[in-house]
RODRENRO-33169 format. One record per residue: x, y, z of N, C-alpha, C in turn; residue number from 1; residue in three letters. Coordinates in steps of 0.001 Angstrom, whole numbers. Atoms other than C-alpha are relative to their C-alpha. Example, Ala and Ser with C-alpha at 12.3 -4.5 7.8 and 13.67 -1.06 7.14 Angstrom:
RODRENRO-33169
<<890,-1190,0>,<12300,-4500,7800>,<900,1200,0>,1,ALA>
<<-820,-1190,-60>,<13670,-1060,7140>,<-770,1090,730>,2,SER>
This chain:
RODRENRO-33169
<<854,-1189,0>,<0,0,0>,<893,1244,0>,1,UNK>
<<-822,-1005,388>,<1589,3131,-1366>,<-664,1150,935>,2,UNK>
<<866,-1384,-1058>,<1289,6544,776>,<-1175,953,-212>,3,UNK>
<<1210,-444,611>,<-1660,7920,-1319>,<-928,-888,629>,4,UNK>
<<733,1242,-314>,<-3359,4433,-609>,<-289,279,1715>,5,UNK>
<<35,9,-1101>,<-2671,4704,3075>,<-687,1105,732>,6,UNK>
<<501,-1335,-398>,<-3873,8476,3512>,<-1812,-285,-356>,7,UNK>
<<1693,56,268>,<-7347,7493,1370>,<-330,-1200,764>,8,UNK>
<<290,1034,-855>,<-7602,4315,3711>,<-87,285,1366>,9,UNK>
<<303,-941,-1389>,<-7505,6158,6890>,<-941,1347,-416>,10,UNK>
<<1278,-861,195>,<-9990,9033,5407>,<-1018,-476,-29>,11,UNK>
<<954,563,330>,<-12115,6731,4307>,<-1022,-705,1970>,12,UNK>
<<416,1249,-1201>,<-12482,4734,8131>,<-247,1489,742>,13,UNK>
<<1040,-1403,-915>,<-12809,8341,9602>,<-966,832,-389>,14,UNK>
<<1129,-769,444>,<-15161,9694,7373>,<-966,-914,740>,15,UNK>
<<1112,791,-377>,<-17585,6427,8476>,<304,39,1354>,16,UNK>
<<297,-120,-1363>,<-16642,7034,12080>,<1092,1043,124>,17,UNK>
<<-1366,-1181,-108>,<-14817,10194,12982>,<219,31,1369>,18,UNK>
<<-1145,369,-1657>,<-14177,9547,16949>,<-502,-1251,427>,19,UNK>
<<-199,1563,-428>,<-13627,6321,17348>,<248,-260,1776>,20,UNK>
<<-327,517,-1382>,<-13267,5079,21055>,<-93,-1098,367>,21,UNK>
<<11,1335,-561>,<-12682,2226,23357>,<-882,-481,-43>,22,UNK>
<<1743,511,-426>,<-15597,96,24169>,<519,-708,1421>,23,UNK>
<<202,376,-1551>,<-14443,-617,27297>,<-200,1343,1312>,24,UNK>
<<-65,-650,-1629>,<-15771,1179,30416>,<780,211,578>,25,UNK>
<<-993,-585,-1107>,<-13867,3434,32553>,<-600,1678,220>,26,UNK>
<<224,-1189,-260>,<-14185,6588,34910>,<912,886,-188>,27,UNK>
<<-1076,-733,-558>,<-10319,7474,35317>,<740,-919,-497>,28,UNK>
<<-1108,1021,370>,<-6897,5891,34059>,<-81,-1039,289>,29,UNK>
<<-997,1382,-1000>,<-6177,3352,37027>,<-1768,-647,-369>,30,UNK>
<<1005,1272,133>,<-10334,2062,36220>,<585,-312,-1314>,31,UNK>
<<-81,757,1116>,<-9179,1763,32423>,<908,-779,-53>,32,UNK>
<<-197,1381,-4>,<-6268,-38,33107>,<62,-965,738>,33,UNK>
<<525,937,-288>,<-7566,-2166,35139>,<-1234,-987,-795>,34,UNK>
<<389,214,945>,<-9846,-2548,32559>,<459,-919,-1217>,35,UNK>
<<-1347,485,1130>,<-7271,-3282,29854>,<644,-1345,616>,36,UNK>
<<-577,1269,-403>,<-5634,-5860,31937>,<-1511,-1307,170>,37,UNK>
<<1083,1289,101>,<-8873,-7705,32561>,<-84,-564,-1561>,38,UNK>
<<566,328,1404>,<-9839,-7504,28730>,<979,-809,-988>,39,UNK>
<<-682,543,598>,<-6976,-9651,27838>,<-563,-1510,-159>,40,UNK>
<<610,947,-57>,<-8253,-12634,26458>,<-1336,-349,-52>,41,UNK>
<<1367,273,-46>,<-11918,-12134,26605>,<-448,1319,-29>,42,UNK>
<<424,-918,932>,<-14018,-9706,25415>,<-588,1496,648>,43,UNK>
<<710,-1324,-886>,<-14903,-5844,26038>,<-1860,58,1040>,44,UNK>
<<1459,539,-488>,<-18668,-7031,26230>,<-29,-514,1564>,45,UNK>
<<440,1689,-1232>,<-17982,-9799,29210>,<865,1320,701>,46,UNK>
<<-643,-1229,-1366>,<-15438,-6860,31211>,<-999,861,255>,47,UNK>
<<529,-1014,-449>,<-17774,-4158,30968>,<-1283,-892,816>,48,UNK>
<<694,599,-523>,<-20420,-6322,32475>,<468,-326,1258>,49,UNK>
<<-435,278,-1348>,<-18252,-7243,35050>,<347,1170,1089>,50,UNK>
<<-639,-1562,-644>,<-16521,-3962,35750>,<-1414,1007,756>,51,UNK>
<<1270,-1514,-173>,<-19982,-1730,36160>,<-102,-67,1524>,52,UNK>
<<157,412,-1518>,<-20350,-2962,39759>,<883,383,844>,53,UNK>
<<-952,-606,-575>,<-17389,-2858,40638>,<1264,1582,-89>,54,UNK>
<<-358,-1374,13>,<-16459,164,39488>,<-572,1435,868>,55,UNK>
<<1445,-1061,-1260>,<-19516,2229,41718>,<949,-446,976>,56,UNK>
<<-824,4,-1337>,<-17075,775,44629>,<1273,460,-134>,57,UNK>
<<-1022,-619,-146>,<-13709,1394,43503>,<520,783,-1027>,58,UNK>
<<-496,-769,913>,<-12169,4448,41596>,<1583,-316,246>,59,UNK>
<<-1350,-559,-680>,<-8766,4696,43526>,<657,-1663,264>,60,UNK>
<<-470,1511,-65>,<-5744,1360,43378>,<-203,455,2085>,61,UNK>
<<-146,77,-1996>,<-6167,2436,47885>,<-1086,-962,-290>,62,UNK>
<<1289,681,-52>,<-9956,1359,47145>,<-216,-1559,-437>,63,UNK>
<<73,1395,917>,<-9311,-1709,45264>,<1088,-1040,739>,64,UNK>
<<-593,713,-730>,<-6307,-2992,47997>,<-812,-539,1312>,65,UNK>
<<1287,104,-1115>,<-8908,-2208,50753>,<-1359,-1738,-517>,66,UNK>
<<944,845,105>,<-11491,-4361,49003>,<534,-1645,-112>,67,UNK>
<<-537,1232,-308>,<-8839,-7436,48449>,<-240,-441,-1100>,68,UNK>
<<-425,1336,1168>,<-8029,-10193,46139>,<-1589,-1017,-194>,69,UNK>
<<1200,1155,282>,<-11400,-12746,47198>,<-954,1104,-562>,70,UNK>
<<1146,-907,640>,<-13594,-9839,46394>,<-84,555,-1241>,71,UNK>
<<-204,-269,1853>,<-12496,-8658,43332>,<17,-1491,-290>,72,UNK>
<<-101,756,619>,<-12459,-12196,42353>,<-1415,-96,-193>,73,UNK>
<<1032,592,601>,<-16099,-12559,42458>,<-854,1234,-322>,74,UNK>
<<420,-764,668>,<-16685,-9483,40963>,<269,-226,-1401>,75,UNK>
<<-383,395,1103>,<-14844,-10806,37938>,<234,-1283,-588>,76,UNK>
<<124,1612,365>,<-15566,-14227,38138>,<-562,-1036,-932>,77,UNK>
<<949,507,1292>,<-17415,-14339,34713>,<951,432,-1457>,78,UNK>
<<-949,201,1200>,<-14108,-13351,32873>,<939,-977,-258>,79,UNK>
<<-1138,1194,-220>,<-11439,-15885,31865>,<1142,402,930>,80,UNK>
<<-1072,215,-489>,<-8185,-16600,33486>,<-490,1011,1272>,81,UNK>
<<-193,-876,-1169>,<-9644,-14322,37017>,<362,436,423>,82,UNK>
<<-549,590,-1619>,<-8075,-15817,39260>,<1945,880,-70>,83,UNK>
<<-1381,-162,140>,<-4432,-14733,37832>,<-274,1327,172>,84,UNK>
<<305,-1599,708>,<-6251,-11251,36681>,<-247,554,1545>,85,UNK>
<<379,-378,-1326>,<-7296,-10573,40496>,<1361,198,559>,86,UNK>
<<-1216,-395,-652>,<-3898,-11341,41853>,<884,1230,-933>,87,UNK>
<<-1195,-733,759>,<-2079,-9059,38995>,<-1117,1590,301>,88,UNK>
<<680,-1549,-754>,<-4784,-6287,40043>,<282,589,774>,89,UNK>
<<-930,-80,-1059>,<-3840,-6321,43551>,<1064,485,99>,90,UNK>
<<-1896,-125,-191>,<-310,-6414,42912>,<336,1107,-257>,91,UNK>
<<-790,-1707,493>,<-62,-3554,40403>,<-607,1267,1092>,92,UNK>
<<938,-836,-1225>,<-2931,-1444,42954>,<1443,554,917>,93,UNK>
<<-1135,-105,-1249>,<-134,-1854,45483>,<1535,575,-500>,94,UNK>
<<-1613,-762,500>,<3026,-1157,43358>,<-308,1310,-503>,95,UNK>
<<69,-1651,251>,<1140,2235,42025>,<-372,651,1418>,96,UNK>
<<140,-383,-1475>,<283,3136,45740>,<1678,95,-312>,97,UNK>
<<-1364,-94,-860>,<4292,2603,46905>,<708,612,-1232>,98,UNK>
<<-715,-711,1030>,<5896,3988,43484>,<-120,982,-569>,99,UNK>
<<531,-894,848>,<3646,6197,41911>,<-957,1207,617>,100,UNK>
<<1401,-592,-742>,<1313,7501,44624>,<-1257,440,-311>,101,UNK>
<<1394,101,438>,<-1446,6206,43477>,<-689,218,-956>,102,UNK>
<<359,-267,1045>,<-1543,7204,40407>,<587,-481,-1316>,103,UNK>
<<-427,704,1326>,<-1009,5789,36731>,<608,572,-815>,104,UNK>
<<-1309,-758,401>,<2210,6849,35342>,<-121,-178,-1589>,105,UNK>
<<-60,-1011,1505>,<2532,8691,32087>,<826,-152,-659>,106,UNK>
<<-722,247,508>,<4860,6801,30779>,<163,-1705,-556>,107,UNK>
<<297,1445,557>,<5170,3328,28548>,<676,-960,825>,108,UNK>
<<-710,808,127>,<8086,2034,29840>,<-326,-1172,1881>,109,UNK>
<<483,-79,-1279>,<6744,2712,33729>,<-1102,-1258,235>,110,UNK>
<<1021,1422,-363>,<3611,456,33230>,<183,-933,-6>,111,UNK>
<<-212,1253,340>,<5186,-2203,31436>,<676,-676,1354>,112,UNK>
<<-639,593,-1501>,<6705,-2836,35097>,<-1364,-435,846>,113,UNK>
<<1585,246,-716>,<3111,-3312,36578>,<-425,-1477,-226>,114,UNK>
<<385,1741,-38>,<2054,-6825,37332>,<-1138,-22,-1191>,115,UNK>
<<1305,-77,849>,<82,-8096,34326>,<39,1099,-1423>,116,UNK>
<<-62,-543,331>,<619,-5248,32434>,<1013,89,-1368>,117,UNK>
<<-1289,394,1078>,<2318,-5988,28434>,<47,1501,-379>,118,UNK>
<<-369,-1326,483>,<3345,-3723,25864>,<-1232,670,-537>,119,UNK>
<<1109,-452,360>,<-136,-3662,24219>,<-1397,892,1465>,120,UNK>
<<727,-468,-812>,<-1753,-2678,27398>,<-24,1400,-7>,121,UNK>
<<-562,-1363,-105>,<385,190,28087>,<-127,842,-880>,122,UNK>
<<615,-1277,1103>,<-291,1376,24905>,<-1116,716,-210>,123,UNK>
<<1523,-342,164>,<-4008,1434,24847>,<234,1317,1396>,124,UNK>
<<-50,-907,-1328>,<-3201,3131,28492>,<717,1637,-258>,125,UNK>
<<-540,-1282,340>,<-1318,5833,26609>,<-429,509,-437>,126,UNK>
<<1073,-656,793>,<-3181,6442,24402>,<-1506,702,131>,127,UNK>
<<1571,-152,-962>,<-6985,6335,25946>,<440,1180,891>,128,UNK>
<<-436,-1045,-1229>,<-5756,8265,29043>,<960,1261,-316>,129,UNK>
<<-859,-1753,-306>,<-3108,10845,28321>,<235,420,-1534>,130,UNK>
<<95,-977,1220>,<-3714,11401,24471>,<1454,-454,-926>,131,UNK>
<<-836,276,685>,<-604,9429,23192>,<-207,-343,-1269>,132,UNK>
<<366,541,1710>,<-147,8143,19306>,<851,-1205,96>,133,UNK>
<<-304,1813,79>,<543,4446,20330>,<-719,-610,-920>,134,UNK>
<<242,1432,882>,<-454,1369,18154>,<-47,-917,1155>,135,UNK>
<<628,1389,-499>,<-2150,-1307,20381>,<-457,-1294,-288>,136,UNK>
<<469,366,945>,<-1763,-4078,18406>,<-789,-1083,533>,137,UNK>
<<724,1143,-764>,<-4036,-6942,19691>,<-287,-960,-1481>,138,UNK>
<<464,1372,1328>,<-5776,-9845,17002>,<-378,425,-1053>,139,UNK>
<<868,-575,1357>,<-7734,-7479,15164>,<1010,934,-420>,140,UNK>
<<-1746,-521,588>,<-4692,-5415,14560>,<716,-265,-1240>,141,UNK>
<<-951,751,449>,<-2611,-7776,13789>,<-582,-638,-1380>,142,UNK>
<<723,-121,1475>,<-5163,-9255,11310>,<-147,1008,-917>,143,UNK>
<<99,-1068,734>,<-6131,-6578,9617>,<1102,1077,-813>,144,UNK>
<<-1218,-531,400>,<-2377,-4882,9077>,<791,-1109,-919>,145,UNK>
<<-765,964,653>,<-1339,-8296,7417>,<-1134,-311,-1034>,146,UNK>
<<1411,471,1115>,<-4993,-9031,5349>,<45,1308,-973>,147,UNK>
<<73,-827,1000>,<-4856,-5364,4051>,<964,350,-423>,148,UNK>
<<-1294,-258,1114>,<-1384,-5241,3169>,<249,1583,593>,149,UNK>
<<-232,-1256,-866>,<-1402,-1829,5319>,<1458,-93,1043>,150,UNK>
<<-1728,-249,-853>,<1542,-3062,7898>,<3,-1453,131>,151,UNK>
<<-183,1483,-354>,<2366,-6648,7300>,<1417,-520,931>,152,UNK>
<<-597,206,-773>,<4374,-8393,9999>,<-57,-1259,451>,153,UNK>
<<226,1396,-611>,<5166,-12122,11789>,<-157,665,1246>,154,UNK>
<<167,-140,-1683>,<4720,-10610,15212>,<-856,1439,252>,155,UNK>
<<561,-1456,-336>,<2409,-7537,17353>,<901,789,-515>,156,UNK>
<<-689,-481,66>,<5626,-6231,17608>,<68,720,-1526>,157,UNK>
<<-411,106,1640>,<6674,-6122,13886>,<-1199,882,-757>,158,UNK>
<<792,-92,669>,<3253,-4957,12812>,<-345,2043,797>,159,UNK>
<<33,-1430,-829>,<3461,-1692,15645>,<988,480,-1040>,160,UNK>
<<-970,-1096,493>,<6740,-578,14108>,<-553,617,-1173>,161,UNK>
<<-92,-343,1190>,<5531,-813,10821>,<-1173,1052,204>,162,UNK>
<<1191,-641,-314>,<2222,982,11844>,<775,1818,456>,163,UNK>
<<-670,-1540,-427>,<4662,3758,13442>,<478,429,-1222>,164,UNK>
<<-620,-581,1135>,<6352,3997,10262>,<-937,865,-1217>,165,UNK>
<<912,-396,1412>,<3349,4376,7475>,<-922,992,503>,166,UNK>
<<1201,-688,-73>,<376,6030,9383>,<419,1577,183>,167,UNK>
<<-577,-1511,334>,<534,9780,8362>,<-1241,906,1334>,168,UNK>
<<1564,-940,-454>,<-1417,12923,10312>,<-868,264,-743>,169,UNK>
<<432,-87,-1535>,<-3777,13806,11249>,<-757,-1217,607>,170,UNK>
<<762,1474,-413>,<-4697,10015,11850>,<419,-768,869>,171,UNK>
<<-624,415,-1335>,<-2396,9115,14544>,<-241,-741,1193>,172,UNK>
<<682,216,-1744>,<-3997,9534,17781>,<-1322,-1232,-261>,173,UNK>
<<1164,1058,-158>,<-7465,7622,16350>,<699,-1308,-807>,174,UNK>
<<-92,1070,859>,<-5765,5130,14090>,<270,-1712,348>,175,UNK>
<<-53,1418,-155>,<-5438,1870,16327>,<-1553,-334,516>,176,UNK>
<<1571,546,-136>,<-9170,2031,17414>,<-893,346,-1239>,177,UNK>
<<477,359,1561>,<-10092,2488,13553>,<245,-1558,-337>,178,UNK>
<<-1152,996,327>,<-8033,-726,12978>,<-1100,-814,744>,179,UNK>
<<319,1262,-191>,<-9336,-2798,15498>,<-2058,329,253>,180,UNK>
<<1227,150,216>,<-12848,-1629,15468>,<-636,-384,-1415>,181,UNK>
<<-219,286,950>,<-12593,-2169,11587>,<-52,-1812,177>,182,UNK>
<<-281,1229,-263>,<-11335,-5747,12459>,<-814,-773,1219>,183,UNK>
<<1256,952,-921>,<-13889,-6358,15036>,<-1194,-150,-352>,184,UNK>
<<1313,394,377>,<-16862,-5786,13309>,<-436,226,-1858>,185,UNK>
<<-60,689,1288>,<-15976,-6029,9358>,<825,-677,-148>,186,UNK>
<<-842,1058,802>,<-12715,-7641,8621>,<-43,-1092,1070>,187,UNK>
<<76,829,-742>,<-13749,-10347,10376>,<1076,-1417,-39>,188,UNK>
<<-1336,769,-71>,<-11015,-13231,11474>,<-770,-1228,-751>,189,UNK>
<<136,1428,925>,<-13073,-16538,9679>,<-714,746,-1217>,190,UNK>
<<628,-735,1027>,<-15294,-13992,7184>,<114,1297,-348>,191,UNK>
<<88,-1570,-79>,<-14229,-10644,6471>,<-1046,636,-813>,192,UNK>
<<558,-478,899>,<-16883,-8861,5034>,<-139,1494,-891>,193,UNK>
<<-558,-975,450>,<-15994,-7191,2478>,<-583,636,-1135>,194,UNK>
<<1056,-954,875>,<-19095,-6184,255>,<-538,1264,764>,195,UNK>
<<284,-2029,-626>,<-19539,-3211,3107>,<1217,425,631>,196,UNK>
<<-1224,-810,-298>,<-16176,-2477,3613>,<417,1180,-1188>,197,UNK>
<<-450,-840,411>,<-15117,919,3076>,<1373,128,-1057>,198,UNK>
<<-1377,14,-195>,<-11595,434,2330>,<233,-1182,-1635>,199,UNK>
<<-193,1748,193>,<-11996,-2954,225>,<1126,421,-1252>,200,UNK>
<<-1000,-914,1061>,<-10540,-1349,-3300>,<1051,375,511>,201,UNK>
<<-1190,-343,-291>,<-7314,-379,-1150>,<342,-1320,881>,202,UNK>
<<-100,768,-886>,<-7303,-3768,280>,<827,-1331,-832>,203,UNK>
<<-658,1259,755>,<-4645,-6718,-777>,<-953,-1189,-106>,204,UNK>
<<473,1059,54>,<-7032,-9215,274>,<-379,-520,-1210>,205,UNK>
<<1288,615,836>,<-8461,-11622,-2199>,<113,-1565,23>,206,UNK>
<<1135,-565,633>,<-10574,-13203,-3326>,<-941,1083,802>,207,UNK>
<<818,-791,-937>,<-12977,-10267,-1529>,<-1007,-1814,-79>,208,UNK>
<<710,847,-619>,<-15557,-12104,145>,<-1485,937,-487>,209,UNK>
<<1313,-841,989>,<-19429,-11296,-2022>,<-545,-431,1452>,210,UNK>
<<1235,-313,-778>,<-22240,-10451,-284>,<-862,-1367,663>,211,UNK>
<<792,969,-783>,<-24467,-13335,1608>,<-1405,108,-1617>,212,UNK>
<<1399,-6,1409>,<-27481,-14222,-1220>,<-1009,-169,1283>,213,UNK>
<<1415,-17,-746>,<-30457,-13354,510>,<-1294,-898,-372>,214,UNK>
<<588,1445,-89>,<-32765,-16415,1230>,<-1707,358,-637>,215,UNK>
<<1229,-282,362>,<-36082,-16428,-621>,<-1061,-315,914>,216,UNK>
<<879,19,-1353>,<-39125,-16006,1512>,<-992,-1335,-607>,217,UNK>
């Protein structure tokens, strides 16, 4: 995809949505990434469901050491892996209390020290919260940068750099929740559909994927 290609492929995804945002619930940084760390593995849908509850109790990592490890567990006991996600809650709660005082540091390299906490986290956390121009690459990402021939790569990694390299302004700041909202609800990972994709004409994929034949009544 040539830099003309790449500029009308990012106009195109912000003309059909021009502020893109998370879909995960949050009041304040330390709820989103706590947020972010839950949503690894299972889906914004099943966190925010879990989170709403417990979020009316805790804003602050004091509020969330106070409440403990068994309690947050069965506040989040309807996402996968919990049980690990509870203790790495805790943990980081307690290491931003004694390091940070209490607050969620403004910096990539800072989080990635946080129990639980990868490189994709920290990014979304940079981004969402303090307005950074990270690349968060997660599945739909990663799909989508290798299906459209936009930032192909064998690894997240590989597929961020290239993402740092090609995406021009002023598309920056929204361009990894274009991407994976793009990849979450058209370029789909077993069907992409690509008779209402915007983009498809700037898209390597093929064969495109035709339309569904509508079933006679």
């Amino acid at each position: 995809m040539n830099k003309a290609d790449v500029v009308e492929f990012f106009s195109r995804l912000a003309a059909d949505n021009p502020h893109p945002e998370t879909e995960l619930e949050s009041g304040n940084p330390y709820q989103l990434l706590v947020a972010v760390v839950l949503s690894a593995q299972a889906t914004d849908v099943g966190v925010n469901k879990a989170t709403r509850k417990l979020f009316q109790e805790v804003h602050t990592p004091e509020q969330m050491v106070r409440l403990g490890e068994e309690k947050l567990k069965e506040h989040i006991k309807t996402i996968g892996l919990f049980n690990t996600k509870a203790k790495n809650v805790i943990a980081l709660s307690e290491q931003l209390i004694a390091e940070h005082g209490g607050e969620v540091p403004n910096d990539r390299d800072e989080l990635e020290k946080l129990p639980g906490v990868g490189r994709k986290t920290a990014n979304v956390v940079m981004n969402v919260a303090f307005g950074a121009e990270t690349f968060a690459v997660d599945t739909h990402i990663f799909r989508v940068g290798n299906r459209t021939g936009l930032a192909r790569g064998k690894t997240p990694l590989a597929v961020e750099l290239k993402l740092e390299k090609v995406v021009p302004q002023p598309f920056r700041l929204h361009a990894h929740h274009w991407l994976i909202l793009h990849g979450r609800y058209v370029c789909k990972a077993r069907t992409p559909e690509c008779w209402r994709c915007v983009v498809a004409d700037l898209c390597a994929f093929k064969p495109k994927t035709p339309a569904p034949k509508s079933r006679a009544a």
